[in-house]
N, C-alpha and C positions, 0 to 999 in steps of 0.2 A: 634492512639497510645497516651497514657497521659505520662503527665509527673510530675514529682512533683515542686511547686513552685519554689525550690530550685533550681533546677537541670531546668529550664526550660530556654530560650534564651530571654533575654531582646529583648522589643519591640524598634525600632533602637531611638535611642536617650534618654534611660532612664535605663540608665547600676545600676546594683543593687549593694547595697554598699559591697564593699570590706571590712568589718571587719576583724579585724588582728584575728579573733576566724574561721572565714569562711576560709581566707585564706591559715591560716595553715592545715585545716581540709582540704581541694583540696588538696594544694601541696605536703600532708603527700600520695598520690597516687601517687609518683615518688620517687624511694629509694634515695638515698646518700651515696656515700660512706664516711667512712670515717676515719680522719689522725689525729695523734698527732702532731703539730706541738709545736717545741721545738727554744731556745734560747740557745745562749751562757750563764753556770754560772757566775753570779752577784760578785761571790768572790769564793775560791779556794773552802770551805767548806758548801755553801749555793744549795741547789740543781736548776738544771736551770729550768726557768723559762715554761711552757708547757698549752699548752691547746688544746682540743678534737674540731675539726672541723669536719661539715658536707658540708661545702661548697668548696672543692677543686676542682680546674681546668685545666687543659691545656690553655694555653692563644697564645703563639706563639713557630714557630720551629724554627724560624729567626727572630731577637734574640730567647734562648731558656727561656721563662715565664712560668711562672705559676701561679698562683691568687687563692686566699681564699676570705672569708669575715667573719671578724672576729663581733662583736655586739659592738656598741658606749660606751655601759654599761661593758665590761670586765674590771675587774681589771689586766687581765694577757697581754693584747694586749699592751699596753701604756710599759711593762714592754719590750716585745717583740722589739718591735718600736724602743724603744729606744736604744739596742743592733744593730738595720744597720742589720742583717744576722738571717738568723734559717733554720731550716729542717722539712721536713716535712715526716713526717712516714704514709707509707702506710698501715693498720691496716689488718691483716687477718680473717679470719672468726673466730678463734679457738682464739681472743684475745678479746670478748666480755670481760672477766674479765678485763684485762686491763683497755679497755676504759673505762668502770665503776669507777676504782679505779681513770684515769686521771680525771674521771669528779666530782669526791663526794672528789677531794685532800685528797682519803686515804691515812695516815701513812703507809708510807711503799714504795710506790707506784713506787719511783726508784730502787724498788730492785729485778730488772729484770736486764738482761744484754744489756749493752751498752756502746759506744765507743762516743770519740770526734770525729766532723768532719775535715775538712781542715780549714771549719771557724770557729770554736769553739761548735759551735750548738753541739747537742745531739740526734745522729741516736740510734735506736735501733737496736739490730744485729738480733731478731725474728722478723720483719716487712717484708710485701710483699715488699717493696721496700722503697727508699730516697732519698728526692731532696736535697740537701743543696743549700743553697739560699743569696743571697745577696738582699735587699731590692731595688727594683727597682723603685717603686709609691703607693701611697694610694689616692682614690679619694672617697671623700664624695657620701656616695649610701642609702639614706631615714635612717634607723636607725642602720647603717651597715657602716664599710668603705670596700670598693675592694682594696683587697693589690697584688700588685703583685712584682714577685721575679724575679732577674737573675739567671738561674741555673748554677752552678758555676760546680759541680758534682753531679751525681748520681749511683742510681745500684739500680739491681735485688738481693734478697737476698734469695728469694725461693720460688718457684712455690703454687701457693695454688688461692681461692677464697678470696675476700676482705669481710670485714666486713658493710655491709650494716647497714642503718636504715630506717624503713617501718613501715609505720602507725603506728607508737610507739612503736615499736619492733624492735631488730634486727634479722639480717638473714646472707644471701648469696647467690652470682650467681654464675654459671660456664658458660662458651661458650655451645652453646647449640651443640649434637651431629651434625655432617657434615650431614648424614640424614635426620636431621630435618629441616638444611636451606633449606629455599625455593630456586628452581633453576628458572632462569629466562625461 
């Protein structure tokens, strides 16, 4: 069986370099879902602060955490940070437009519908779901911080598939049919 350089297993002790171009190219073979996560507004008529992640996670159920990771380079994290709280919007399949408009800060972009949370943050009322969050740690992770939240509230806001992204595309999953799970 060959293989091609690329794709082949270092010989033990001469691991091939991780370029952040190879990197991403591997890791882009494992979808992401992904969330808007929002701030409290800065001032009554400023709209709040928000940015499209792909890195959200479950962290703990005792406490209940969650964690993103936001890039060293955002301008909108530092803005986040400093608000103590946000929420994180769980995106559905059918809001590709959306995250587009959060990621390119199209004019216009808050005028979808949406409500304050208990901590001020910014749920979306069409999102699969939201955590609203108290800031609970950020720790320095290579060109990235790990943030994670206390969840203060949540909810389900309507059944659907999330909004993945996959090798530079988005998409969608569903559970696969009960037929199809394998039975032991």
């Amino acid at each position: 069986m060959s293989q091609s350089m690329e794709n082949a297993l270092p010989e033990h002790g001469s691991p091939p370099a991780a370029t952040a171009e190879r990197f991403r190219r591997v890791a882009g073979h494992y979808p992401t879902g992904l969330v808007l996560v929002t701030a409290p507004r800065p001032a009554p008529h400023q709209p709040p602060p928000a940015m499209i992640m792909g890195t959200f996670t479950s962290v703990s159920l005792q406490p209940a955490l969650v964690g993103f990771l936001p890039a060293k380079s955002s301008t909108t994290w530092p803005r986040i940070r400093a608000a103590g709280r946000f929420c994180v919007n769980v995106l559905a399949a059918d809001q590709e437009h959306l995250c587009r408009s959060f990621t390119s800060a199209a004019p216009g972009r808050w005028d979808v519908p949406h409500r304050e949370t208990a901590t001020g943050s910014t749920a979306l009322l069409d999102a699969i779901a939201w955590f609203d969050c108290e800031m609970a740690g950020e720790v320095e992770a290579g060109d990235h911080w790990f943030v994670t939240g206390a969840v203060r509230d949540l909810g389900v806001q309507r059944p659907g598939p999330p909004l993945l992204f996959f090798q530079g595309g988005y998409g969608a999953c569903g559970p696969l049919p009960e037929a199809a799970v394998a039975q032991p």
